[in-house]
N, CA and C of each residue as an Amber inpcrd file, in Angstrom:
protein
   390
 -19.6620000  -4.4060000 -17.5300000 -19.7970000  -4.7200000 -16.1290000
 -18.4450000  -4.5650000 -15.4250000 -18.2090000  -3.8740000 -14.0690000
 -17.4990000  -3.6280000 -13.7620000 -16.7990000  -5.3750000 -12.7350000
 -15.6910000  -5.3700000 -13.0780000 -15.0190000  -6.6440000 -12.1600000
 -14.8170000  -6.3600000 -10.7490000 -14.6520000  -7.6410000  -9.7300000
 -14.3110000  -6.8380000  -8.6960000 -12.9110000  -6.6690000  -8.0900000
 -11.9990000  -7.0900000  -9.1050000 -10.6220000  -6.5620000  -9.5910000
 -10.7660000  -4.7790000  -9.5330000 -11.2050000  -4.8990000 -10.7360000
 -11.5450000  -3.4480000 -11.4770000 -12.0490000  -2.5110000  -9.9070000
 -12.3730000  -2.9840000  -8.8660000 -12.9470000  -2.2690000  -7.9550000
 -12.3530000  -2.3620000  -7.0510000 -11.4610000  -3.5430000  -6.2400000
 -10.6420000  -3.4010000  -5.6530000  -9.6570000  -1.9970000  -6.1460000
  -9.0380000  -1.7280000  -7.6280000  -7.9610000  -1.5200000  -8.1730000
  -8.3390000   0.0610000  -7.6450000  -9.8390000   0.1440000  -8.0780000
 -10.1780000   2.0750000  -7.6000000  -9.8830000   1.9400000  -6.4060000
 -10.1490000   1.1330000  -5.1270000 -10.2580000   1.5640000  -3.9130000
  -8.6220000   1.8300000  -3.6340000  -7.3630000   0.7660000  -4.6330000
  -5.8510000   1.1680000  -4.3290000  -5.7100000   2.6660000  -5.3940000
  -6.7290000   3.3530000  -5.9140000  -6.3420000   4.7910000  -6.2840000
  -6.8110000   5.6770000  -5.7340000  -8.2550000   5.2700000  -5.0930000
  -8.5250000   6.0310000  -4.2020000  -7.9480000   6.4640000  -2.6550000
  -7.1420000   5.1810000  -2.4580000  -6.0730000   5.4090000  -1.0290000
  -5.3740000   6.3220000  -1.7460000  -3.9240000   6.1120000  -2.7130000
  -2.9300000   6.7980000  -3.5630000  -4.1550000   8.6070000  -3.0230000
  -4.8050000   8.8430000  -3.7970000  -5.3190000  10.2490000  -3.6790000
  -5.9290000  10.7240000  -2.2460000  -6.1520000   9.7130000  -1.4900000
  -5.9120000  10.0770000  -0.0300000  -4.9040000  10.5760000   0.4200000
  -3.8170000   9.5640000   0.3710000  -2.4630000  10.1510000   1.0730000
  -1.8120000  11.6510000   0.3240000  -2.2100000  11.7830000  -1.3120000
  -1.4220000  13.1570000  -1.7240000  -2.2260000  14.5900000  -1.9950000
  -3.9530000  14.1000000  -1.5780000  -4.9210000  15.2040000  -1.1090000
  -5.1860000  15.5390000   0.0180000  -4.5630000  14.6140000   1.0680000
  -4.7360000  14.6050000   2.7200000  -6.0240000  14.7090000   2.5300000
  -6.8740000  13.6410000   2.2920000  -8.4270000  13.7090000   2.8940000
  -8.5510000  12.3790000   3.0990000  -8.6550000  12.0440000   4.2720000
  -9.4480000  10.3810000   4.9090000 -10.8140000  10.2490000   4.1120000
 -11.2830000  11.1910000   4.1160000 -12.8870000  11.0150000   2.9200000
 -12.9300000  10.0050000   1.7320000 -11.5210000  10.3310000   1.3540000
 -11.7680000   9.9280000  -0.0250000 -11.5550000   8.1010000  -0.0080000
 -11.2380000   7.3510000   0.6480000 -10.8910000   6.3270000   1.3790000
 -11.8720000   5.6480000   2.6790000 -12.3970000   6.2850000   3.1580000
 -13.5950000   6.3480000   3.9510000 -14.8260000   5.0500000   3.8100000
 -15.3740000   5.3730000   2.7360000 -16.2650000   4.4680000   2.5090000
 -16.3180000   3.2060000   1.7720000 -14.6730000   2.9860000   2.1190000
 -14.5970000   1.6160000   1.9640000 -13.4880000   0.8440000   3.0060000
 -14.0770000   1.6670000   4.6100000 -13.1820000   0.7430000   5.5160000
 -14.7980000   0.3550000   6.5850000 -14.5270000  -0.4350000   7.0000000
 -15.5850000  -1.4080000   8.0740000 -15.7620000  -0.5050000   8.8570000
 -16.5380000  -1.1060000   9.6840000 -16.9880000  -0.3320000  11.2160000
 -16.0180000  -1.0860000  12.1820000 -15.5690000  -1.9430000  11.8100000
 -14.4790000  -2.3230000  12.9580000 -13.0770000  -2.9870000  12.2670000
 -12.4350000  -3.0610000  12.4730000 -11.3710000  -3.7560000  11.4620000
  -9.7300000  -3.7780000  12.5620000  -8.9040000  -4.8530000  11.6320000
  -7.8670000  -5.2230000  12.2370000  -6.2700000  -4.3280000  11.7920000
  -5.5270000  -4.4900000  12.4430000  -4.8430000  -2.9750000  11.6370000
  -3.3380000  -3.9170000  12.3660000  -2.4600000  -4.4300000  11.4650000
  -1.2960000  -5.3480000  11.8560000  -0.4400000  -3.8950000  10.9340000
   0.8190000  -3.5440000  12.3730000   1.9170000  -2.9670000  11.3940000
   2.9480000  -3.1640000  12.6910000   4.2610000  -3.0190000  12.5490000
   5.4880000  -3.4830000  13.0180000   5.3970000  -3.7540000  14.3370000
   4.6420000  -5.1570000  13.9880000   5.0590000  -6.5700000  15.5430000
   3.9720000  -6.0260000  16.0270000   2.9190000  -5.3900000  16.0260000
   1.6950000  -5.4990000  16.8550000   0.5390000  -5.3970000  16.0220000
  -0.7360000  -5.7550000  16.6570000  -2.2710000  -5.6080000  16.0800000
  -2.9740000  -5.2430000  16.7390000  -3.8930000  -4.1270000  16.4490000
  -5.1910000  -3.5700000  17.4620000  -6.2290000  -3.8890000  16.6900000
  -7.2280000  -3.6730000  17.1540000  -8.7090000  -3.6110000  16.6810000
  -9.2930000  -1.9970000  17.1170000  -9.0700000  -1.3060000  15.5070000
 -10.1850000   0.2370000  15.9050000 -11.3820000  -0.2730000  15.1650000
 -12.0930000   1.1400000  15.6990000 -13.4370000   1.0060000  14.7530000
 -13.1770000   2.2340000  14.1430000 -14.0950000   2.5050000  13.2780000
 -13.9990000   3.5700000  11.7850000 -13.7870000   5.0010000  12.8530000
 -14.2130000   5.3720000  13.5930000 -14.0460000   7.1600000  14.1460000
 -12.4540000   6.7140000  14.4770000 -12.1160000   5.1510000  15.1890000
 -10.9760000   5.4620000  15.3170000  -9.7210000   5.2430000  14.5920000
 -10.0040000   4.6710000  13.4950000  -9.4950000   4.9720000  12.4820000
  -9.4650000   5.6570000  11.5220000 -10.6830000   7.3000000  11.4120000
 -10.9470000   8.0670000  10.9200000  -9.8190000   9.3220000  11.8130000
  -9.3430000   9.6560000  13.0220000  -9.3470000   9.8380000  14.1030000
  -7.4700000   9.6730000  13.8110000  -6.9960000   8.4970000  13.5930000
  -5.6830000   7.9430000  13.4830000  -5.1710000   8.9150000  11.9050000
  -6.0370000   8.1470000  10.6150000  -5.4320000   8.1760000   9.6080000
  -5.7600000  10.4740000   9.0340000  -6.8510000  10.7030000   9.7530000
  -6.7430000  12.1550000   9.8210000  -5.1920000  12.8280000   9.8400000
  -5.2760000  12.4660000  11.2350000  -4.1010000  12.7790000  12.4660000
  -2.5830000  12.7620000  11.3600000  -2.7750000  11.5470000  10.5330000
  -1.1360000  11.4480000   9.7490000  -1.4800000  12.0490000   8.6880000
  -2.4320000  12.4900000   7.9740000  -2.7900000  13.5160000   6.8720000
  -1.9240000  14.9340000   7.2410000  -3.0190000  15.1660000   8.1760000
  -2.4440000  16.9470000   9.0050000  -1.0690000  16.8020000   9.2240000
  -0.4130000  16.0900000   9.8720000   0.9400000  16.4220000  10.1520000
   1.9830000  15.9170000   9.0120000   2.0870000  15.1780000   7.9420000
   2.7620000  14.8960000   6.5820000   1.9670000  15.3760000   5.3010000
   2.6990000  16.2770000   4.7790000   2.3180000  16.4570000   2.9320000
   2.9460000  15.3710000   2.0360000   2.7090000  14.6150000   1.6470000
   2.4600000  13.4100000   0.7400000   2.8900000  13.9890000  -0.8720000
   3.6700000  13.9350000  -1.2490000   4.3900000  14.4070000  -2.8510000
   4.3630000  13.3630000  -3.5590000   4.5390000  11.9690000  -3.1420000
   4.6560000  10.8130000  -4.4990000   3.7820000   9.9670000  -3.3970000
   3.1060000   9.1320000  -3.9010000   2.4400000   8.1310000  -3.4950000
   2.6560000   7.1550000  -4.5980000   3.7830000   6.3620000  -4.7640000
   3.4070000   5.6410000  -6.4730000   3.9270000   3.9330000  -5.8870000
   3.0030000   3.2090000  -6.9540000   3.6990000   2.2290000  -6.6710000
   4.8480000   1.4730000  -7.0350000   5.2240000   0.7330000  -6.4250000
   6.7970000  -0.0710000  -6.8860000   6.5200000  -0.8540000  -7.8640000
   6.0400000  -1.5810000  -7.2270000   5.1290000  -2.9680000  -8.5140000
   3.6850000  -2.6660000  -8.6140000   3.0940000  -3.0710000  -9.4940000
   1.7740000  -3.2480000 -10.1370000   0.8450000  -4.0750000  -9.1340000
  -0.3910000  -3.4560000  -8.4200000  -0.8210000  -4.2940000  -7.3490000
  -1.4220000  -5.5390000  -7.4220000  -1.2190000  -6.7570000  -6.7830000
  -1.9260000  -7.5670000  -7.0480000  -3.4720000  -7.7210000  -6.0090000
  -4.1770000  -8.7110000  -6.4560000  -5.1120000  -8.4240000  -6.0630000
  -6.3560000  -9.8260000  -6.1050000  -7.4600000 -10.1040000  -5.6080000
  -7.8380000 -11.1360000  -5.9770000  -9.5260000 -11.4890000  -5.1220000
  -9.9900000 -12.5570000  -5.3150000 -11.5520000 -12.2770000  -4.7740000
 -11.3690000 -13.8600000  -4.6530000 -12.1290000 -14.3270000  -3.8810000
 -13.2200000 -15.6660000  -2.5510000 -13.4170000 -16.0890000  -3.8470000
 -13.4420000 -17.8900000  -3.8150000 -14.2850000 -18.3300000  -5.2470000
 -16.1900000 -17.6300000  -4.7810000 -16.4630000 -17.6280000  -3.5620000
 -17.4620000 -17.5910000  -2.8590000 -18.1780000 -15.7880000  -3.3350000
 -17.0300000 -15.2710000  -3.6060000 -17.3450000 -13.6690000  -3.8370000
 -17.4070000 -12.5800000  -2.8440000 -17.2250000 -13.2420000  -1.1720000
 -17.6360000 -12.3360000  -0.3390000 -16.2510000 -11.5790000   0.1170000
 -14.8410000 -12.4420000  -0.0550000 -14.2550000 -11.5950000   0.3620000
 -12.9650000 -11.4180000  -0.6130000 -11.9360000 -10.5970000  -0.6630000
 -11.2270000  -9.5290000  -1.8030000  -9.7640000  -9.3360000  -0.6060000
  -8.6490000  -9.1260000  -1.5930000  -7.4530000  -8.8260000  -1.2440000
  -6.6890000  -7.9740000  -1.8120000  -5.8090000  -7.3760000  -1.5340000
  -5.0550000  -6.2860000  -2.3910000  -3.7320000  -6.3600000  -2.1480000
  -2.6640000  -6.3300000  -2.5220000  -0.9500000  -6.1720000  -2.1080000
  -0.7050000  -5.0190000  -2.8780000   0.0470000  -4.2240000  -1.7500000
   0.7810000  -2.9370000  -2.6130000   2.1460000  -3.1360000  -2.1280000
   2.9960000  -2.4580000  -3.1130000   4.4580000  -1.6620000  -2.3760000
   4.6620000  -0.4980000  -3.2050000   4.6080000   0.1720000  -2.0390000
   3.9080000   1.6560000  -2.3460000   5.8100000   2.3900000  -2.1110000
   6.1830000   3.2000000  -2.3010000   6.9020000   4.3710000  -2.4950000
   6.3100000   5.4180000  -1.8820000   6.2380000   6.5350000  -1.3560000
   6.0090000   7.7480000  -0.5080000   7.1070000   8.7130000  -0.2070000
   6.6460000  10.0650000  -0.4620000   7.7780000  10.7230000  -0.4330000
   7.0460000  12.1910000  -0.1220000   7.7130000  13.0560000   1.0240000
   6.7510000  14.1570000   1.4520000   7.9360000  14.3530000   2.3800000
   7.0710000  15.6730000   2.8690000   7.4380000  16.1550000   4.6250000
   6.6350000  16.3180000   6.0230000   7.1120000  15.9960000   6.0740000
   6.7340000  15.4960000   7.9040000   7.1990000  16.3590000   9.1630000
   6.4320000  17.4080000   9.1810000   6.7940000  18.9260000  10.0370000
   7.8600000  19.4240000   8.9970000   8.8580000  19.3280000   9.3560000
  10.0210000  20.7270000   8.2610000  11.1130000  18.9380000   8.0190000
  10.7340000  17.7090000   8.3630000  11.5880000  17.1990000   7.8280000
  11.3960000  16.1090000   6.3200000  11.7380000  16.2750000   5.1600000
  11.7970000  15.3930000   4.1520000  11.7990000  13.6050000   4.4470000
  11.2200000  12.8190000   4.0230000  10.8100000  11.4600000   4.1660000
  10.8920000  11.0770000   2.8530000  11.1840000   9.6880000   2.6480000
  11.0850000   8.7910000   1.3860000  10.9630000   7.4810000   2.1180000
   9.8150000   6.8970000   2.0660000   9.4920000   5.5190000   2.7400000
   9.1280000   4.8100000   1.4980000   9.1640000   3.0200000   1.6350000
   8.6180000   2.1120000   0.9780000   7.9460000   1.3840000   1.9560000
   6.6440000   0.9980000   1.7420000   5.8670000   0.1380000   2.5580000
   5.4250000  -0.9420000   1.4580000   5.1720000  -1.8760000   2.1430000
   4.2840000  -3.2440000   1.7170000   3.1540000  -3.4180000   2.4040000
   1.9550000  -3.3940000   2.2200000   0.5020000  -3.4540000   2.4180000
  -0.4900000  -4.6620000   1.7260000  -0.8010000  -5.3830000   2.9000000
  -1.7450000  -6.2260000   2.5590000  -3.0900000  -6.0660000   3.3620000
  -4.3090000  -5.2670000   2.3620000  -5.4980000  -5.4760000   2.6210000
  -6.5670000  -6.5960000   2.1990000  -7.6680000  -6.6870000   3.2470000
  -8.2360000  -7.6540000   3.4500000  -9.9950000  -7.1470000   3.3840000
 -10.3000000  -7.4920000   2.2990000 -12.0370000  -6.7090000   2.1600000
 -12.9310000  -7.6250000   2.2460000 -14.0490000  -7.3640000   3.0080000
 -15.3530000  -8.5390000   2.8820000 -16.7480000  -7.4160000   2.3840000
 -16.9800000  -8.3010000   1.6210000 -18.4090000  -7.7320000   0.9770000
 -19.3370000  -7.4760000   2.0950000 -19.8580000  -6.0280000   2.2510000
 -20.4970000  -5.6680000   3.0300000 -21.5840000  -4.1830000   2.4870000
 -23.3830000  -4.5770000   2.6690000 -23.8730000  -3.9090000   2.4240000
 -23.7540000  -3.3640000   0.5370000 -23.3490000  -4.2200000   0.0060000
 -23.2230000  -4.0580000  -1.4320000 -21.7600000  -3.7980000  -1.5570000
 -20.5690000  -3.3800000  -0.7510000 -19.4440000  -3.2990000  -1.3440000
 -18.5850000  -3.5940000  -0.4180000 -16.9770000  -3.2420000  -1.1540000
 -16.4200000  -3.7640000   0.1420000 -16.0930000  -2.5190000   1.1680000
 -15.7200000  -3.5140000   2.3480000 -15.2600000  -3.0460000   3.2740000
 -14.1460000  -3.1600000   3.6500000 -12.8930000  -2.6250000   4.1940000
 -12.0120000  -3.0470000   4.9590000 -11.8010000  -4.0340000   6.2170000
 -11.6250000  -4.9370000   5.9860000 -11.4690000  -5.3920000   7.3490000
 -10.5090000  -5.6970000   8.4900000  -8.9730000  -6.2630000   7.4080000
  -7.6250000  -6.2250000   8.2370000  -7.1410000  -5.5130000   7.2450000
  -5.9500000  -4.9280000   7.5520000  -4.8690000  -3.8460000   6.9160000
  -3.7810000  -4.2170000   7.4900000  -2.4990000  -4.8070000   7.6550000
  -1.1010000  -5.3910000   7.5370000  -0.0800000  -4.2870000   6.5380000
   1.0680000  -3.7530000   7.1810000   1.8290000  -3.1280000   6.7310000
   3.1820000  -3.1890000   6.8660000   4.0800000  -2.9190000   6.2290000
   5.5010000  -2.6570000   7.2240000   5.0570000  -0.9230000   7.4590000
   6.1020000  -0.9120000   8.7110000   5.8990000   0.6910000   9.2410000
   6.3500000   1.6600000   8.3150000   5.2400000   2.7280000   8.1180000
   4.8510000   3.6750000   7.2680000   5.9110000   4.4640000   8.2140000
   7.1970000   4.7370000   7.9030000   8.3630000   5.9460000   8.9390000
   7.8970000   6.9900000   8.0830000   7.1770000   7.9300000   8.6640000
   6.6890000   9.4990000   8.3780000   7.1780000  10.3330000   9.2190000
C-alpha cells in the first residue's frame, strides 16, 4: 500500500521533472482549482489556467539543468488525513535567455485531499531569481 508520504514524495519528483522537462503537465494534476501562492512579501490567489498560464510562461523562458535538492524533503499528513505538507530546499541551475542562474529556494507546500488525491492549495517560497 502506497503511504501518503510515499505520495506526497512523487508529487516533490514530479515538480523536480517539471522544472528540467519544462512541462507544467507533469505537475498539473496535483494543483487545486484555486490556490494561494506566498513568495517575496506578497500573496495572490490564482486559479489553475492561472497558474498553468504563470508556471508555463517560466518553463519557456529558463532551461532548468539541476533541479536537486539541498536537504532531503520533509513532509507530513492531518492526524484527520485530509490535509499533507511538503518542505523543500531546492538548488536550480539553468539559463534564463543567454544568461546562466544558480538559485536556492525554500518551498513550503500545502495539499488538501481532494476528489481522491491531493491538491495544491498554498505554495510559499523564497524568490525563485531566474
Amino acid at each position: 500500500m502506497v503511504t501518503d508520504d510515499q505520495t506526497v514524495l512523487e508529487i516533490h519528483m514530479a515538480t523536480r521533472r517539471a522544472f528540467l522537462e519544462r512541462s507544467a503537465g507533469l505537475v498539473a494534476p496535483y494543483i487545486g482549482a484555486r490556490g494561494l501562492t506566498v513568495v517575496d512579501g506578497s500573496v495572490r490567489e490564482e486559479s489553475f489556467a492561472q497558474w498553468h498560464e504563470r508556471f508555463s510562461a517560466l518553463l519557456a523562458a529558463a532551461t532548468f539543468d539541476r533541479w536537486d535538492d539541498v536537504e532531503a524533503p520533509r513532509m507530513g499528513t492531518s492526524a484527520d488525513g485530509t490535509m499533507a505538507w511538503l518542505v523543500e530546499v531546492v538548488e536550480s541551475a539553468g539559463i534564463h535567455g543567454a544568461t546562466p542562474f544558480t538559485t536556492r529556494t525554500a518551498r513550503l507546500t500545502v495539499f488538501e485531499r481532494r476528489d481522491g488525491g491531493w491538491r495544491r492549495t498554498v505554495h510559499a517560497s523564497t524568490d525563485l531569481r531566474v
